[in-house]
C-alpha positions in Angstrom: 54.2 132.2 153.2 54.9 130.1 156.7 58.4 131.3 157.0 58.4 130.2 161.1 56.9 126.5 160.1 58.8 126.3 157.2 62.3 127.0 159.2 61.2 124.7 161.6 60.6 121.9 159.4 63.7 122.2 157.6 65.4 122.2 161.0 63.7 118.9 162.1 64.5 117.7 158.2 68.5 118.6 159.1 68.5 117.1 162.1 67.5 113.5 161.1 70.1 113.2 158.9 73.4 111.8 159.8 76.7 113.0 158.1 77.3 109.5 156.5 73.9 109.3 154.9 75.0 112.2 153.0 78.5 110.9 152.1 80.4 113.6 154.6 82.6 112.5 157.6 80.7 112.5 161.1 84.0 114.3 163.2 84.9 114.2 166.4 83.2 117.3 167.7 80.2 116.8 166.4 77.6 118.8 168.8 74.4 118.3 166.7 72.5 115.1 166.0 72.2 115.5 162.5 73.4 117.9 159.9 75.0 121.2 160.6 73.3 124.2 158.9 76.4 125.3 156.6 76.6 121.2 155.6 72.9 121.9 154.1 73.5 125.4 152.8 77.2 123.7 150.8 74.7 120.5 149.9 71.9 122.7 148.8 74.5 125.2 146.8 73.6 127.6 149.4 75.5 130.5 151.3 75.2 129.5 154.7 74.1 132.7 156.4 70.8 132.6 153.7 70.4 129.2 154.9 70.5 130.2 158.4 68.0 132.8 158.0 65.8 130.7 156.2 65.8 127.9 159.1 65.2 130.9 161.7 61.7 132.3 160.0 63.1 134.8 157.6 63.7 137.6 160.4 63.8 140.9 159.5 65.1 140.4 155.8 61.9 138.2 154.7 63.4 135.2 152.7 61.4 134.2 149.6 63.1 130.7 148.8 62.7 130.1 145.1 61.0 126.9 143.4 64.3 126.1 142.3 65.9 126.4 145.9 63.3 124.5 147.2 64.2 121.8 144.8 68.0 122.0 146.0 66.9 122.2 149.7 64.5 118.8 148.9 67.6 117.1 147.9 69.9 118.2 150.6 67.8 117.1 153.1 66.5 113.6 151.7 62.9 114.5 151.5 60.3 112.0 150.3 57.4 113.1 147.3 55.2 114.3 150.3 57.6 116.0 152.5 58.8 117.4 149.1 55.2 119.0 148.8 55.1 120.0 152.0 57.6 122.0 151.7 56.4 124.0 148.7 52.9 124.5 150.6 54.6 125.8 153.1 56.6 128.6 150.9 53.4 129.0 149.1 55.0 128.0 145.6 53.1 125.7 143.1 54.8 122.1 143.7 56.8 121.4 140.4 54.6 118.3 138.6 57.5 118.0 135.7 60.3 115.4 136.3 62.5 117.6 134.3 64.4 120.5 134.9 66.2 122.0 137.7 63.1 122.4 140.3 62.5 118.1 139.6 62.5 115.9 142.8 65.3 113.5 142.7 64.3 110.1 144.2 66.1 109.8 147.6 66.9 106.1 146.9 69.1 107.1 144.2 70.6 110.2 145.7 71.6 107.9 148.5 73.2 105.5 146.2 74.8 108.6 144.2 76.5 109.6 147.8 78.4 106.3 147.9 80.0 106.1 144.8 82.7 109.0 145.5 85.1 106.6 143.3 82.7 106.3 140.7 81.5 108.9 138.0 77.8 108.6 138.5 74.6 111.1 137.5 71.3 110.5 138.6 69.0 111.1 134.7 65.8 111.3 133.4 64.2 108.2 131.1 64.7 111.5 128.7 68.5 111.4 129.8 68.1 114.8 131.4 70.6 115.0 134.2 69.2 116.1 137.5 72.3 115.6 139.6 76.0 114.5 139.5 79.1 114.0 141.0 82.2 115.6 140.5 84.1 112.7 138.3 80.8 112.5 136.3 81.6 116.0 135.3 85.2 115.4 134.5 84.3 112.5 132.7 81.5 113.8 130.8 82.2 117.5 131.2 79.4 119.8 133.1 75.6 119.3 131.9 74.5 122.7 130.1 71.3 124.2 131.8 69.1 124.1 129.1 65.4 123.7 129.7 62.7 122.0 127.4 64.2 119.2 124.8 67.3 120.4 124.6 67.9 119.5 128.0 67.7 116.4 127.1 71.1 114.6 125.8 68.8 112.1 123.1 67.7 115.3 121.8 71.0 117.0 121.3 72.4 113.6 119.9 70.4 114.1 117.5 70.2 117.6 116.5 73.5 118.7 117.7 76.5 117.1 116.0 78.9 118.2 118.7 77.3 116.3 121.3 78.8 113.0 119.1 81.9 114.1 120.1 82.4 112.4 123.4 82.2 109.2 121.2 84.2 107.7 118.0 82.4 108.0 115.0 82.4 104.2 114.3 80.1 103.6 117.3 77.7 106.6 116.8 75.4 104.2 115.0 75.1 102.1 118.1 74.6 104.8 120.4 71.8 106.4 118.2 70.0 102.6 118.0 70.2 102.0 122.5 69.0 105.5 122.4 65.9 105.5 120.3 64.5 102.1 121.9 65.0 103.0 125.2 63.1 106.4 124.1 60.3 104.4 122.8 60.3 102.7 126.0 60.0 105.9 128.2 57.6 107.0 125.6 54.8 104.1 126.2 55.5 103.9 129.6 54.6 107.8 130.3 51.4 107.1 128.0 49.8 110.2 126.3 52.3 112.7 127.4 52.7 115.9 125.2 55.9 116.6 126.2 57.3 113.2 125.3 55.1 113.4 122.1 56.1 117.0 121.1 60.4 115.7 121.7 59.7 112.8 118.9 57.8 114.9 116.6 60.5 117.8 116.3 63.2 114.6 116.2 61.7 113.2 113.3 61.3 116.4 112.0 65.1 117.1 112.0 66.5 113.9 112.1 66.3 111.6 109.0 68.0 108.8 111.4 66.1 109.0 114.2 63.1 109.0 111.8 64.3 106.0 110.3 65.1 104.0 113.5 62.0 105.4 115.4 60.2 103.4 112.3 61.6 100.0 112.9 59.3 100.3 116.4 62.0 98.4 118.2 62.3 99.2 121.9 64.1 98.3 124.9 65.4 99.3 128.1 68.8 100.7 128.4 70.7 99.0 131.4 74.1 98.1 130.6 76.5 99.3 127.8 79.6 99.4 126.9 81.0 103.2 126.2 83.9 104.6 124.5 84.7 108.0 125.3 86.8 110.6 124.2 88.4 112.5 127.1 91.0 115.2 125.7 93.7 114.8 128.1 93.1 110.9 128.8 91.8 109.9 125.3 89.5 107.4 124.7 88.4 105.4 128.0 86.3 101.9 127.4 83.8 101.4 130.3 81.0 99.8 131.1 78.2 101.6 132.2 74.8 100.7 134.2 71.9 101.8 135.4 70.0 101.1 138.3 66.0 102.3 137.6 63.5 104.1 139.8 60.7 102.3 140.9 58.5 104.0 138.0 61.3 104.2 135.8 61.2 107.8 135.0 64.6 108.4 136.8 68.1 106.3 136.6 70.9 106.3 138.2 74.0 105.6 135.7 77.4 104.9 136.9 80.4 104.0 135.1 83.2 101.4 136.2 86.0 99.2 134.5 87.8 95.9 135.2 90.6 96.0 138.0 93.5 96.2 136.5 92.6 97.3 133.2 93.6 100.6 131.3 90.2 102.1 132.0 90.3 101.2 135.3 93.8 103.5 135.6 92.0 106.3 133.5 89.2 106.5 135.9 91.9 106.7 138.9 93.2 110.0 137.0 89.6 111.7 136.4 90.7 112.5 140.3 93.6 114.2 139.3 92.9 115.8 135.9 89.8 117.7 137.9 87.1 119.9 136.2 89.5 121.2 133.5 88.2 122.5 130.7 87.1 119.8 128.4 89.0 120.7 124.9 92.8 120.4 123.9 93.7 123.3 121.0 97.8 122.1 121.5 97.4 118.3 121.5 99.7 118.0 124.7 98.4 116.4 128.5 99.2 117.8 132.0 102.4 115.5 132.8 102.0 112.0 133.5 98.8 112.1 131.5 98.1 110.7 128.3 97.0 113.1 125.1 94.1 112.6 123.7 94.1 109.6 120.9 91.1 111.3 119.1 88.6 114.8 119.0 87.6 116.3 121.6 84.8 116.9 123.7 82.1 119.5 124.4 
């Protein structure tokens, strides 16, 4: 492992990125051109003084940066596919070839885009609706992504194996949901071609799901990029949006954000996400957090 090239180009990495491109503040006392170690390390999910020895060789301690903190640094710092690889030649780790997972490369287009919409709840996915990355009223919208690897990291898979994942929608449009989702499946299906992952997820669907069975049948297909969404929230209740998605240049990655007329109620909802935070997404006593509506219906996972 290069641990002196591979601090120094992280270092040139951080310093050709401005503050804004990253969605912080540039400050007055700004004393470096680009990005501030600890800014990476808090980016990156890092503790700065790891990141710091990482950038300076490794020292005496001898850093061995992860595949999966490699990923996070990739992101941090805006990398392209090829800088992306560089950087795992240069820690000697085998470059991740999956789009999935935690250790996938996040197109910087979309991350870019993802910075700028700090009043919008917005998730960069997979075309398997695996969520790679997300901002914080994405999560208090849609309540934190679970870890998972393989197909159940994928949310068409849990829709239709795991009945509590419905939950964040009213039963009367769980048919429609199930329909967008299996077309735009089929979709991401023939565009990756012969791809055994892809093809192992359907067979184990159709396995366990008479309805996805059934619709995957009807051969229908089509790209999800617009929809409009109902969703249960416990201490908002249910908040209509729209929602859109703007598609990498291969398609195998989407960013989805979610937005509402001025003016209307889902508009105000969305203003609260702000205030309600990261609580925990279920309501056992049916009351709301003053000034906050309860919940008109279930609750969410």
């Amino acid at each position: 492992m290069n641990l002196p090239e591979l601090g120094a180009f992280l270092r040139t990495r951080r310093d050709r990125i401005r503050p804004a491109d990253v969605g912080l503040p540039h400050g007055p006392r700004r004393r470096v051109p680009g990005l501030r170690r600890e800014e990476v390390a808090q980016l990156a999910g890092l503790s700065a003084d790891y990141y710091t020895e990482l950038e300076r060789g490794g020292g005496r301690h001898g850093v061995q940066p992860s595949a999966q903190t490699l990923a996070a640094l990739a992101r941090a710092l805006r990398l392209n596919g090829d800088e992306r690889d560089h950087l795992f030649h240069l820690a000697e780790r085998p470059i991740p070839r999956s789009t999935h997972g935690p250790s996938a490369h996040v197109e910087p287009a979309l991350l870019g885009l993802l910075d700028r919409l700090s009043n919008t709840p917005a998730r960069v996915i997979t075309d398997l609706h695996e969520t790679l990355v997300e901002n914080d009223l994405a999560r208090n919208l849609l309540g934190g992504s679970p870890a998972h690897r393989g197909p159940t990291a994928s949310f068409v898979y849990r829709w239709f194996t795991d009945p509590r994942t419905r939950e964040i929608h009213p039963p009367e449009d769980h048919p429609h949901h199930s329909r967008v989702f299996v077309t735009d499946l089929r979709a991401a299906a023939g565009r990756r071609g012969r791809d055994a992952e892809v093809a192992k997820m359907i067979a184990v669907l159709r396995r366990r799901s008479q309805e996805f069975s059934t619709l995957w049948d009807t051969y229908d297909v089509a790209v999800r990029r617009m929809d409009r969404k109902k969703i249960i929230h416990p201490l908002l209740g249910v908040i209509e949006l729209d929602c859109y998605n703007l598609l990498s240049e291969d398609g195998r990655q989407r960013l989805l954000w979610f937005t509402a007329p001025p003016g209307s109620r889902g508009a105000e909802q969305l203003q609260l996400l702000s205030v309600v935070g990261a609580q925990e997404l279920s309501v056992t006593d049916g009351t709301a957090p003053e000034g906050l509506p309860a919940a008109e219906s279930g609750s969410q996972h």
